[in-house]
C-alpha positions in Angstrom: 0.0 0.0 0.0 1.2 3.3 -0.5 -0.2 6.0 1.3 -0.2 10.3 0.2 -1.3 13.1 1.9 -1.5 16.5 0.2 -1.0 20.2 1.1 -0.3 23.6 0.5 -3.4 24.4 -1.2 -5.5 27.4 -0.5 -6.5 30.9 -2.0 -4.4 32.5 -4.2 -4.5 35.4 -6.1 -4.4 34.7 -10.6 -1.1 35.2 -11.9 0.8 34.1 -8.7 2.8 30.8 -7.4 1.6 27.8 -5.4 3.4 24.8 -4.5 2.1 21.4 -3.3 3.7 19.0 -1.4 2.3 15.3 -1.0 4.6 13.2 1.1 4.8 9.6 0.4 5.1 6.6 2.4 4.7 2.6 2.2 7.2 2.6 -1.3 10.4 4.7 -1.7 9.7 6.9 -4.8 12.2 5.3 -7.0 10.1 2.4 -6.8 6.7 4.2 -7.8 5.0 6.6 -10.1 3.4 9.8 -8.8 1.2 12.3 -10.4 -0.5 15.4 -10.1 -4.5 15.4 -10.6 -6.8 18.1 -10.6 -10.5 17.9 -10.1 -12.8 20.8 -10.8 -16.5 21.3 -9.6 -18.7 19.4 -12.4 -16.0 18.3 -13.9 -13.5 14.6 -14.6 -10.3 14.5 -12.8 -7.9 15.6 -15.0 -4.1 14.5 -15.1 -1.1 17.3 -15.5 2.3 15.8 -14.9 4.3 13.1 -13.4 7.5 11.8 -12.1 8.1 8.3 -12.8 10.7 5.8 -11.4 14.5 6.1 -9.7 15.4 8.1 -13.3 12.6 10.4 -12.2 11.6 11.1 -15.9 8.8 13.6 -16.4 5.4 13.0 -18.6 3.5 16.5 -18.7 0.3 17.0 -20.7 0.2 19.7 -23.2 -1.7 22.5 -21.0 0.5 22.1 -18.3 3.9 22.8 -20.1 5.0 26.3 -19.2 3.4 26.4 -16.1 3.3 23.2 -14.1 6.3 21.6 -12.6 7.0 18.4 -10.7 9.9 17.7 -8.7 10.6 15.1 -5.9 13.3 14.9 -2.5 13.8 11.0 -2.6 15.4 11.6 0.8 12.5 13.2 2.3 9.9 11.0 0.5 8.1 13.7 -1.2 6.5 15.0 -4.1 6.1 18.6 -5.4 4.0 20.6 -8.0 5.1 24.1 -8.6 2.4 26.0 -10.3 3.1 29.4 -12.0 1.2 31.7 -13.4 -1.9 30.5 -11.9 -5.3 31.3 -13.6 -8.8 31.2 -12.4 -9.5 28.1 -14.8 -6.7 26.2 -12.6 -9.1 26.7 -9.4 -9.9 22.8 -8.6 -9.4 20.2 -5.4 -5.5 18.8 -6.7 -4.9 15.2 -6.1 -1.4 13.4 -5.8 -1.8 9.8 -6.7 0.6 6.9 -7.3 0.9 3.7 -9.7 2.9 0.8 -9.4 1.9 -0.2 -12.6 3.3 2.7 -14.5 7.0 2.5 -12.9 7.5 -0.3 -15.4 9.7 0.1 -18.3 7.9 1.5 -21.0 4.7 1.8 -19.1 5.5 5.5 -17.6 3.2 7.4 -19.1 0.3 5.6 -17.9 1.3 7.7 -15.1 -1.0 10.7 -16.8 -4.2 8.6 -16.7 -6.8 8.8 -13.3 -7.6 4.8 -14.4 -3.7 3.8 -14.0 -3.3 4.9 -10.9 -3.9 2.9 -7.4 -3.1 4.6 -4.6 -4.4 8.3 -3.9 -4.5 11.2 -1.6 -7.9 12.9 0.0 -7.1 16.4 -2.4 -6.2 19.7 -1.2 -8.4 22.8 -2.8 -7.1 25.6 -4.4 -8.8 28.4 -5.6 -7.7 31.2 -7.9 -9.3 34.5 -7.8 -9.3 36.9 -10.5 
């Protein structure tokens, strides 16, 4: 089992920073994928980016280029989205979630889709004022 817990969410004000932190624990990250989800009200949960793996290679989707940022402390056991530039569109509960599955060779990007992944956090809200 691998368990994640979120924070660093909250109110922000559009065109400013927020990072996220969801610390890790049951599997060392070099043995799991983790990703960034984002749910908005009415709307599916949506993957951005992930960090795959003991090479730590990155899968981003397209909207999140630029702005969105994953990075991980092995040591600490932790996980981090940097957001920049934050717009009121990116106001949504942000979920870190891990996959076994996608730490395979060749599997990594799997990493992206809600359906891959087996383990996840409760969320931690952000919202984005204008």
């Amino acid at each position: 089992q691998v368990q994640l817990v979120e924070s660093g969410g909250g109110l922000v004000q559009a065109g400013n920073s927020l990072r996220l932190s969801c610390a890790v624990s049951g599997y060392r990250l070099d043995e799991v994928a983790v990703g960034w989800f984002r749910q908005a009200a009415g709307k599916e949960r949506e993957g951005s980016v992930c960090i795959v793996g003991k090479d730590g290679i990155i899968y981003e989707e397209e909207r999140a280029k630029g702005r969105f940022t994953i990075s991980k402390d092995n040591a600490k056991n932790m996980v981090y989205l940097s957001m920049f530039n934050l717009k009121s569109e990116d106001t949504a509960t942000y979920y870190c979630a891990a996959s076994l599955l996608a730490s395979n060779d060749g599997l990594g990007r799997l990493c992206l889709y809600a359906s891959a992944m087996e383990f996840w956090g409760k969320g931690t809200p952000v919202t984005v004022s204008r």
